[in-house]
LOGU-971931 format. One record per atom (N, C-alpha, C): residue number from 0; x, y, z; chain; atom name. Coordinates in nm, 2 decimals, decimal comma. Layout:
BEGIN
seq;x;y;z;mol;atom
NUM;X;Y;Z;A;CA
...
end
This chain:
BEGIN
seq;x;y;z;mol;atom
0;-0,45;-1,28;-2,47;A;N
0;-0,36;-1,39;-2,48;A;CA
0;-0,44;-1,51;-2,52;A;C
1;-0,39;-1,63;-2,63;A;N
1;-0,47;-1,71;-2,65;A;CA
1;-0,43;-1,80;-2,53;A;C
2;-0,52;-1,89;-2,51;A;N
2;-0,47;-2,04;-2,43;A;CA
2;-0,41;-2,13;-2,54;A;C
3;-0,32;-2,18;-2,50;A;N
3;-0,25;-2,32;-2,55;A;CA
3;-0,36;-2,38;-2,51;A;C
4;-0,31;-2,49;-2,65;A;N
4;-0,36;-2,66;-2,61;A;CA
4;-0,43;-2,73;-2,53;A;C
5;-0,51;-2,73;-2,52;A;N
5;-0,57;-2,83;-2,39;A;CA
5;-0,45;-2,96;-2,34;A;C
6;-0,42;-3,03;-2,43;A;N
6;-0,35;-3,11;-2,43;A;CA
6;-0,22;-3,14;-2,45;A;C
7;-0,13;-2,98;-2,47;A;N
7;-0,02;-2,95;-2,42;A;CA
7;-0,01;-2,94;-2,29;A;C
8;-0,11;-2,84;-2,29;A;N
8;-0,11;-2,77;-2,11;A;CA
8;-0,11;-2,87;-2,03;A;C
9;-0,20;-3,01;-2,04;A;N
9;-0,19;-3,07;-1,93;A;CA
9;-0,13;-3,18;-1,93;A;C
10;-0,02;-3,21;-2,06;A;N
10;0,08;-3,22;-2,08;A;CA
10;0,21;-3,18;-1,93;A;C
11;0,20;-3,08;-1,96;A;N
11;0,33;-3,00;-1,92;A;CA
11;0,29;-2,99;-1,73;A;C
12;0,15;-2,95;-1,69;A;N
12;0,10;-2,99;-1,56;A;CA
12;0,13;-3,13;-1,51;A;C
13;0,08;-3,18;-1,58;A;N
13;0,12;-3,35;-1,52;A;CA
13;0,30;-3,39;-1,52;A;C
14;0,34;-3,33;-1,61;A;N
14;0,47;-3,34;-1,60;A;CA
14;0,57;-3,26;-1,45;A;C
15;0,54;-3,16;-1,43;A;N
15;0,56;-3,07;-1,36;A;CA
15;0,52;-3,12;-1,24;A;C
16;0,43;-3,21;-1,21;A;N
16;0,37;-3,22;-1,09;A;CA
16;0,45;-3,34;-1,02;A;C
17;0,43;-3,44;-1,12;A;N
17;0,54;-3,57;-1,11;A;CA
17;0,65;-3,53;-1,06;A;C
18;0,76;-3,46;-1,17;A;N
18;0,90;-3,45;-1,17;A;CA
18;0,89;-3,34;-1,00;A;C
19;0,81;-3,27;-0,93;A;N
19;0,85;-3,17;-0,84;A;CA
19;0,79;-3,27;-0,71;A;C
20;0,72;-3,37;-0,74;A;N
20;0,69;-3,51;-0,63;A;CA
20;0,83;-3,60;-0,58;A;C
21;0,90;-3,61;-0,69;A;N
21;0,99;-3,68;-0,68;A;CA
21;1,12;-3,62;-0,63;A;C
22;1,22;-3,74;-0,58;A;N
22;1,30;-3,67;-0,49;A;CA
22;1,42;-3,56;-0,58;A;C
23;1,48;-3,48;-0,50;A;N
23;1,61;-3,39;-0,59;A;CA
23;1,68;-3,46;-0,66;A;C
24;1,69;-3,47;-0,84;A;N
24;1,80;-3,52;-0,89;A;CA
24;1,83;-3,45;-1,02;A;C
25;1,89;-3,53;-1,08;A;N
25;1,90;-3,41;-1,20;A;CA
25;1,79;-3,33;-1,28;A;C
26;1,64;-3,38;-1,27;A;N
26;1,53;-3,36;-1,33;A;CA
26;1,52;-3,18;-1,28;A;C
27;1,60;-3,13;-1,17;A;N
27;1,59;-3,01;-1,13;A;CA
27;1,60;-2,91;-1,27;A;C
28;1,68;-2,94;-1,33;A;N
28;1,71;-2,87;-1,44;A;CA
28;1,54;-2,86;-1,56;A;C
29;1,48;-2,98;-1,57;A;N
29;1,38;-2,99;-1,62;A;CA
29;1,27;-2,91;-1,61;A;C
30;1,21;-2,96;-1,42;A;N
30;1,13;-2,89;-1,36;A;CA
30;1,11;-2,74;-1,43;A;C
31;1,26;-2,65;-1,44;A;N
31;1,29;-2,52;-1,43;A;CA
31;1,24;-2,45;-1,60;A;C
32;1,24;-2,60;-1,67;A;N
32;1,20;-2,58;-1,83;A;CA
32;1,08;-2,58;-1,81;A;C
33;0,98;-2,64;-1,72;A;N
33;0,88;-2,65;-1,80;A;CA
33;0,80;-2,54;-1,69;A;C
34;0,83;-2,50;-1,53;A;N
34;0,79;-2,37;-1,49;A;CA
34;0,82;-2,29;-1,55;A;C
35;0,91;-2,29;-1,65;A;N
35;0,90;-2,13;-1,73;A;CA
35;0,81;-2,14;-1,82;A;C
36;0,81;-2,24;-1,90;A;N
36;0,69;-2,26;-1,99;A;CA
36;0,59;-2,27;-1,93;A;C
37;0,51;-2,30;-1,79;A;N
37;0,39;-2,29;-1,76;A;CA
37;0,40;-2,14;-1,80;A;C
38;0,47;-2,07;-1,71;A;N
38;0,46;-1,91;-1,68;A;CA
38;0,44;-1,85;-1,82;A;C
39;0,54;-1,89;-1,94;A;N
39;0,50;-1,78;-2,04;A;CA
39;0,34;-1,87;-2,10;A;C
40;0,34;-1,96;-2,09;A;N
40;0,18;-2,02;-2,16;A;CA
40;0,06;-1,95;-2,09;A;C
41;0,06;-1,92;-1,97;A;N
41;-0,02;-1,87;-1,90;A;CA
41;-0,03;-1,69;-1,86;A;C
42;0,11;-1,70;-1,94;A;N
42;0,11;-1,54;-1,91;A;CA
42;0,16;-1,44;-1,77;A;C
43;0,19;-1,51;-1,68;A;N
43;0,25;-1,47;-1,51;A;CA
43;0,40;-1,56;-1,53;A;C
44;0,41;-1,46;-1,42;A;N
44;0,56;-1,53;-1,36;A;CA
44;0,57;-1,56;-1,26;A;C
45;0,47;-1,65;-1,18;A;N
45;0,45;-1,71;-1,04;A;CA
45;0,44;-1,85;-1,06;A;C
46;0,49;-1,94;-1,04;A;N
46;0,49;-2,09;-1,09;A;CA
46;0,30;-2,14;-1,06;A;C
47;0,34;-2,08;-0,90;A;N
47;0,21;-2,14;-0,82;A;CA
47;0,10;-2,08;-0,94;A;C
48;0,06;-1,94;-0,94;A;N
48;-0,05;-1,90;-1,03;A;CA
48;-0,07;-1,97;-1,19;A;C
49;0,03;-1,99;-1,24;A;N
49;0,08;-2,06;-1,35;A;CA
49;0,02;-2,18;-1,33;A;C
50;0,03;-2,26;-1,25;A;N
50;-0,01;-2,38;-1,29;A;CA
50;-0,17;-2,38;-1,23;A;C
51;-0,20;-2,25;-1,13;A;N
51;-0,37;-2,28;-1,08;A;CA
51;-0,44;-2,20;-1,24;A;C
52;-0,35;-2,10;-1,30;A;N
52;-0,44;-2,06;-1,43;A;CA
52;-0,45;-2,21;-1,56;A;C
53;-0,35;-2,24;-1,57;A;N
53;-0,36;-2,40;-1,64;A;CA
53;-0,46;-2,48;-1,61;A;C
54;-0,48;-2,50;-1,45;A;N
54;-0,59;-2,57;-1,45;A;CA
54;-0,75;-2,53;-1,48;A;C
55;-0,77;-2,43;-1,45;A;N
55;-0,86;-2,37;-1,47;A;CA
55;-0,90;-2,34;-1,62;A;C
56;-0,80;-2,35;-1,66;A;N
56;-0,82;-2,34;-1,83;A;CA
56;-0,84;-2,53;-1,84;A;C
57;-0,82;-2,57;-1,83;A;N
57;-0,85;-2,71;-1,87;A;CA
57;-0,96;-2,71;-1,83;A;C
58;-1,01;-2,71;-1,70;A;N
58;-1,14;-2,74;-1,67;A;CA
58;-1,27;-2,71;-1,73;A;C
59;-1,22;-2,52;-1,81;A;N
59;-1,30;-2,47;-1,88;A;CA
59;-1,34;-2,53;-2,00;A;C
60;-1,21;-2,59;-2,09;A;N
60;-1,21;-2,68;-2,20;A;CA
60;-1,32;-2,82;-2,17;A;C
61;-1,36;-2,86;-2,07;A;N
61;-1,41;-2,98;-2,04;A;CA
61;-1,38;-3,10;-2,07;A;C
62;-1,23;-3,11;-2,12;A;N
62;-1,20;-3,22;-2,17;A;CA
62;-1,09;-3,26;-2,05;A;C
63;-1,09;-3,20;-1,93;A;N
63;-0,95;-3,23;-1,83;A;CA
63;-1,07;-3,27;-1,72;A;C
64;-1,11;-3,35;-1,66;A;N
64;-1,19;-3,41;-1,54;A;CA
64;-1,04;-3,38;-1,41;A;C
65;-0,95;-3,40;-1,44;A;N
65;-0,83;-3,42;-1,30;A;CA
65;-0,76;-3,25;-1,29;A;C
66;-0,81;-3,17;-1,41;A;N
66;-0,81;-3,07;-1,36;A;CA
66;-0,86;-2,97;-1,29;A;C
67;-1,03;-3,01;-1,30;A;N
67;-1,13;-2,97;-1,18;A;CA
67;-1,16;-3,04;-1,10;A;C
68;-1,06;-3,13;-1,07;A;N
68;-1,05;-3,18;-0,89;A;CA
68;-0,95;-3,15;-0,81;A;C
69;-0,83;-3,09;-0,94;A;N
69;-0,70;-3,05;-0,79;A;CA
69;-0,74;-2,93;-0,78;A;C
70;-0,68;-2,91;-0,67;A;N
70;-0,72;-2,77;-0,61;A;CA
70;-0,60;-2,70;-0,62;A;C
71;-0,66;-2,55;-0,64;A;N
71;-0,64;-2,47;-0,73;A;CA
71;-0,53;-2,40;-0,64;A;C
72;-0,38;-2,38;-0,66;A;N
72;-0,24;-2,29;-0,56;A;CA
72;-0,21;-2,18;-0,66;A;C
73;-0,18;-2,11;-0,52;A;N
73;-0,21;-1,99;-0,56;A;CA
73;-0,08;-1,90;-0,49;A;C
end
């Protein structure tokens, strides 16, 4: 599987992280777009794994510093 984007991916992480911080409102429907897209960008169907494989791919890229400081769910 190739990796997406550096700058999609952490795109769609930062988005995901925000919008599932915030309280329940319509954005649920969103949330649900862009966990699926982590999942198929990453290749799993576990949100949690999905977004710790994202990071870890960013950090590998070396251009994500905030993605090798969150810690990594699993």
């Amino acid at each position: 599987m190739l990796k997406p984007d550096p700058t999609v991916l952490r795109r769609l992480v930062d988005e995901y992280e925000t919008l599932t911080a915030a309280p329940a409102t319509a954005a649920e429907s969103r949330i649900a777009d862009l966990a699926y897209t982590l999942c198929v960008s990453t290749g799993t169907r576990d949100v949690g794994r999905a977004l710790a494989t994202a990071r870890a791919w960013l950090a590998q890229d070396g251009r994500d510093t905030a993605a090798a400081a969150a810690p990594a769910a699993v």
